[in-house]
N, C-alpha and C positions, 0 to 999 in steps of 0.2 A: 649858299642857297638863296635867289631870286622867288621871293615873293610876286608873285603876277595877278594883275586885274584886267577885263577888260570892257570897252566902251564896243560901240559898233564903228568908228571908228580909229581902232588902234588898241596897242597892249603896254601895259607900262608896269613897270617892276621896282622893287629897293629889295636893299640887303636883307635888313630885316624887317619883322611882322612888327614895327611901329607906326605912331599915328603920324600921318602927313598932314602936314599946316598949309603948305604953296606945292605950287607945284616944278619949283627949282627944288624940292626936295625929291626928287622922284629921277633915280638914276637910270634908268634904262627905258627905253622909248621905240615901239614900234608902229609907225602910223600907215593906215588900209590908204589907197588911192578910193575916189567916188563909186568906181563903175566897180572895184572888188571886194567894196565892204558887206553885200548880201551873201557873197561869197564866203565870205571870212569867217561872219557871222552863223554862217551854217553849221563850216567846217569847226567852229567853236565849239556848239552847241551838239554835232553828232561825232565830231572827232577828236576827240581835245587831247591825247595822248600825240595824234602825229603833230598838232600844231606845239605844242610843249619839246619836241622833238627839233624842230623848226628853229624854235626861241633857243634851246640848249645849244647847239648848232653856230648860231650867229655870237650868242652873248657868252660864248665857254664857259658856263656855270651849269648847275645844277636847277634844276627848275619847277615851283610848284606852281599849281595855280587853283583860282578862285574857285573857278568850276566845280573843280572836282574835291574841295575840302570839303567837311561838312561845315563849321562855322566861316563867315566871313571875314577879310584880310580887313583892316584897316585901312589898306590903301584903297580896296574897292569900298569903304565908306566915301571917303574923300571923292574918290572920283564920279561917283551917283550923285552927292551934293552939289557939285560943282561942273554938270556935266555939260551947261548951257556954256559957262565961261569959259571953261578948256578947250573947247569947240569950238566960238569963237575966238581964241588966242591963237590956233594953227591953221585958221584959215576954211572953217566949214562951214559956219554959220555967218551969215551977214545980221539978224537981228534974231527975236525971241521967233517971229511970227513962221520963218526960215527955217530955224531949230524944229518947231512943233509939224511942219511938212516933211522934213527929212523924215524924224525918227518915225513918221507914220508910215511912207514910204519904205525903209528901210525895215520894219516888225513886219508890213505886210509882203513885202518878197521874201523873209524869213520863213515867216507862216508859209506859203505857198512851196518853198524850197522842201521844208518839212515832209509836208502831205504830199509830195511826191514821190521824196525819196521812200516815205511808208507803204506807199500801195506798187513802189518798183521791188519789195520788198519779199525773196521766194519765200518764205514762210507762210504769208500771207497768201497764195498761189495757193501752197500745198493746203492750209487748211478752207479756202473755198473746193477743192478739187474733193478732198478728203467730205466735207459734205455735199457736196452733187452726188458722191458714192453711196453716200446715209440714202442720200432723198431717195436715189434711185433705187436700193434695196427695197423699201419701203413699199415705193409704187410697183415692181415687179414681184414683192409679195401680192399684195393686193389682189392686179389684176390675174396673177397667176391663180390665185385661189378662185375667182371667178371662172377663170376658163375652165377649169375643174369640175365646177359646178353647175359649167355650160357643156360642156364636152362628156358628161355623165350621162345627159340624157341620153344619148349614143350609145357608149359605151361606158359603163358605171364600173368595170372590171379593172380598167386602167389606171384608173386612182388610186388603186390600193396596194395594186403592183409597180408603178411607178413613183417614186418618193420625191425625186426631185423635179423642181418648177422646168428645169430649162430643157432636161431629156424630155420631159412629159412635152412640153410645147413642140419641141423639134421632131416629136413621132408624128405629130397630128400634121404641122407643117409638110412635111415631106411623104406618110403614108394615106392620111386625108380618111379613107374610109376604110369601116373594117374590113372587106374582103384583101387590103393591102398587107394585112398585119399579117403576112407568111413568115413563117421561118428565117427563109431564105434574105428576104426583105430587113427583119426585124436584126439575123446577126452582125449587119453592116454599121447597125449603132448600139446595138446591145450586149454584153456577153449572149453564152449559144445558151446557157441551162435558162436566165432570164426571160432567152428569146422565146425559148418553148411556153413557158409558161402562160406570158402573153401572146403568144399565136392560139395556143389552146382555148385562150380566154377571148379569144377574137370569133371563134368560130362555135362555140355556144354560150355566145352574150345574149343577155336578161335586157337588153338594150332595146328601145323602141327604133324604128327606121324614119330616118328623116330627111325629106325632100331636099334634091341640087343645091338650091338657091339658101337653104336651112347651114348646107355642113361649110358652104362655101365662106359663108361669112363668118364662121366659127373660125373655118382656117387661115379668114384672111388678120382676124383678134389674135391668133398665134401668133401668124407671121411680125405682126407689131412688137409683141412681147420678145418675140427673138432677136428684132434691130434692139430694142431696149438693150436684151444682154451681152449684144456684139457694141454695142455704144461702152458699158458698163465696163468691159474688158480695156476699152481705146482705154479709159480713164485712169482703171489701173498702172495699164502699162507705164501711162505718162505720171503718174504720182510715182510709182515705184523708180523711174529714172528721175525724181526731183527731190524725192527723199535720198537717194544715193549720191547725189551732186552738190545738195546742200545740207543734211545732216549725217553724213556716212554712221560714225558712235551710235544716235538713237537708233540707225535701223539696222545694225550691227545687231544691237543687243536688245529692242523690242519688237523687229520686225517693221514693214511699212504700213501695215492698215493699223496698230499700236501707235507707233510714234506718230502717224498724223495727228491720229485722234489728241494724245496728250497734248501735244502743239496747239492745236484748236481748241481743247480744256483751258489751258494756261493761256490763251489768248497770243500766243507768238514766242517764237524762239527764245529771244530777249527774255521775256518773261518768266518762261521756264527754266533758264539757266540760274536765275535769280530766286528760284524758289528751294527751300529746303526738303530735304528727302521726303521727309516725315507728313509735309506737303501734296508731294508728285506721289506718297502710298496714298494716299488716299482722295487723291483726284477722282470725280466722278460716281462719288458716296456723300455727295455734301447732307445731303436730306437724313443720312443716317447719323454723322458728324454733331449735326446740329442736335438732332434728336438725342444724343448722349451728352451733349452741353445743358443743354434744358432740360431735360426729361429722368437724367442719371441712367438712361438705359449703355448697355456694354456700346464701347467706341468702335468703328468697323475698322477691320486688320488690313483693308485692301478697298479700292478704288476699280478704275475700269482695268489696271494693270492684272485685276482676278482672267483676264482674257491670255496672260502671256502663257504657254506650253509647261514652264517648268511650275507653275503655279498651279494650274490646272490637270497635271498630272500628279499632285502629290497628294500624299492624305491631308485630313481637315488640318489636323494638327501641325502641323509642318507650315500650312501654307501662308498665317501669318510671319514666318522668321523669313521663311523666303522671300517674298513678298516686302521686308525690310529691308533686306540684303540686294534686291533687283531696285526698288527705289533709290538707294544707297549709289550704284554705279550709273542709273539713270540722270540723277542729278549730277554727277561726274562727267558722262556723256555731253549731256545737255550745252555744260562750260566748255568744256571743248571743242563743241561745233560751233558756240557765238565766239571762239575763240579763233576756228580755223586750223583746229589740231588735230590728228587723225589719231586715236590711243583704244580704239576700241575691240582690237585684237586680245589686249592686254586686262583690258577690263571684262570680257568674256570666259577667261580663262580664271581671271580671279573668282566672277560669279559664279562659275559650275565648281569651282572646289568649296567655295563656301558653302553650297547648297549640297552637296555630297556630305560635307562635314554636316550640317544640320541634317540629314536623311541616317547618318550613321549614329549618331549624337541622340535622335530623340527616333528609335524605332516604330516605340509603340506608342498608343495614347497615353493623356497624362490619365491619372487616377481624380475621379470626382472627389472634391473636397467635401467633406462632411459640414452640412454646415452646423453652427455653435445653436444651441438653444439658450435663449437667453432666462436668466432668471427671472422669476417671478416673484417675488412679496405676495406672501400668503393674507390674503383679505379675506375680512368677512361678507359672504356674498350679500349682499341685497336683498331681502325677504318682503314679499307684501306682510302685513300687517295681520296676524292671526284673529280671524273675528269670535273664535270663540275664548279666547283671554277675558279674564273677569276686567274690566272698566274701573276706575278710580270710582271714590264718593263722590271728590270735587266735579267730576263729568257727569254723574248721574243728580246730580242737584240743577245742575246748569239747566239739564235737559228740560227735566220735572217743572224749573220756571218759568220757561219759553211755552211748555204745554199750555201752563197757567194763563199767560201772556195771551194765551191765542186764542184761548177760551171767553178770556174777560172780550177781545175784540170782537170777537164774532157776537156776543150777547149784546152789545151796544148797536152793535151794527141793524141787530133784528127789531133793536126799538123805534129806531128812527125810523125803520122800514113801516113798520106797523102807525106808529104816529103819521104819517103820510096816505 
């Protein structure tokens, strides 16, 4: 086994994890040329398995390196404290002032190599794509609810019979005013029984009538509303071909508007693959999470993953096990797409037997637990003070000398008064 450390210029190795004194102790030696050490240095830092691959390759040994241990090698002690002179010994550094220009140069093309290769990075893609989709549901709520509320003056009937935003916009678009709303007209976008209903409702509307220039502009806020929903759809398409290309497993088994989302929770693929089931169940509930850390209220059983089909099709009871169990293969997923492995056939078929066996497993609801009444210690309650109890002597003496007391003061009081 080769021990590996490396500088930004080169990688050097010993047999074993001992301390290096010089550096004719250090048997194995690979040094960058100038113009390929930001290069090297990249491929260090995001690829260290093919460069280890690389080294195995040249030096027929087996090969660990610094990078990726958790503690550090001894030899990359050595080499950090001495990293001015070994640099200077093969020819890099002409003095100290030389050394402090390189390695500035050399970390700042790193840096710059880095934030490239991150924002060239499809994940990152999918989850801006994935919220321009958020934004834009959002905003076509909105205005949709407006036009509604603009479009009622006219006809108030349409509202009620129409439920969603995009048929509702696309009647007005294309019919414009009520005498359009025929039958005939309405079956080309409606079912026939629907269509009746709102032709009926078109020809004794409760609607007030509104001048050319009034409905024009109503139709031309639909018209907008409807590019919105034909934009909306480009977007899909193109996330649903970029989740297929670059995470096939997550959208195998949580669908494309799901798996973005998680993706953009966990902040990137990378991220997510790295995260524990237990985790990715409860992404997207932090507020409730939290709230059972501090508060001791019940922990929540699910995350934005309550959105997957077999979760939401089950009873209450059920849908926390599931719900662990769809976590469970998502975090499996997840490794396999930072990984470049395609197993999500395999992993879907394990998920629906698992969730069959919990559907068969646990029918009915659990039964409410009873809860315990805790014991009491019988006390004596608290009583005010019964004032018709007869009084000690020693109380009724006290009293009778204070009277005394107040009497002698007040008689003093009225002499002075009078001597004045």
């Amino acid at each position: 086994m080769i021990y590996v450390a490396f500088t930004p210029f080169g990688a050097f190795g010993v047999k074993e994890n001992t301390e290096v004194k010089k550096l004719e102790d250090i048997s194995y030696k690979k040094l960058f040329s100038d113009e390929d050490i930001p290069n090297m240095m990249f491929k260090v830092k995001m690829h260290p398995n093919s460069v280890a691959d690389e080294l195995k390759k040249e030096w027929n040994d087996e090969v660990r390196l610094e990078v990726v241990s958790v503690e550090p090698f001894k030899i990359g002690d050595f080499l950090r404290e001495n990293m001015f002179e070994i640099g200077k010994h093969f020819g890099y550094f002409e003095d100290y002032e030389d050394f402090r220009e390189k390695m500035h140069f050399w970390s700042t093309e790193l840096t710059k190599k880095v934030i490239k290769s991150y924002a060239q990075q499809k994940d990152k893609i999918i989850i801006q794509v994935a919220e321009a989709i958020s934004d834009l549901d959002k905003t076509l709520n909105l205005l949709s609810e407006r036009l509604r509320e603009w479009y009622s003056l006219y006809f108030p009937e349409l509202d009620h019979l129409i439920s969603k935003h995009e048929v509702y916009a696309d009647l007005i678009t294309k019919l414009k005013t009520r005498e359009n709303f025929t039958k005939s007209q309405l079956k080309k976008i409606l079912p026939s029984k629907l269509a009746g209903k709102v032709a009926d409702a078109a020809k004794n509307s409760m609607g007030g009538d509104l001048e050319d220039y009034d409905l024009n502009a109503i139709v031309k806020f639909a018209e907008e509303i409807n590019h919105l929903y034909e934009k909306r759809k480009e977007l899909y398409n193109y996330l649903e071909k970029l989740m297929n290309e670059e995470v096939p497993n997550i959208t195998k088994i949580a669908g494309v508007s799901l798996g973005a989302k998680l993706i953009g929770l966990a902040g990137g693929l990378e991220r997510l693959s790295k995260m524990p089931a237990s985790t990715i169940q409860v992404l997207g509930a932090e507020k409730a999470l939290f709230a059972h850390l501090k508060m001791g209220v019940e922990p929540p059983k699910h995350g934005i993953i309550f959105n997957h089909p077999l979760i939401q099709g089950s009873p209450y009871w059920q849908r926390g096990k599931i719900a662990r169990a769809l976590a469970c293969k998502l975090a499996i997923a997840s490794r396999a797409d930072y990984a470049g492995d395609y197993i999500a056939d395999e992993l879907l078929e394990k998920l629906n037997k698992r969730v069959e066996e919990i559907k068969r497993k646990y029918p009915n609801p659990p039964k409410k637990k009873k809860q315990k009444k805790s014991k009491k210690f019988d006390k004596k309650p608290k009583t005010k003070k019964d004032k018709s109890k007869p009084k000690s002597k020693k109380s009724k003496k006290n009293k009778e000398k204070k009277k005394e007391k107040s009497k002698k003061e007040r008689k003093v009081i009225g002499k002075t008064k009078s001597r004045k």
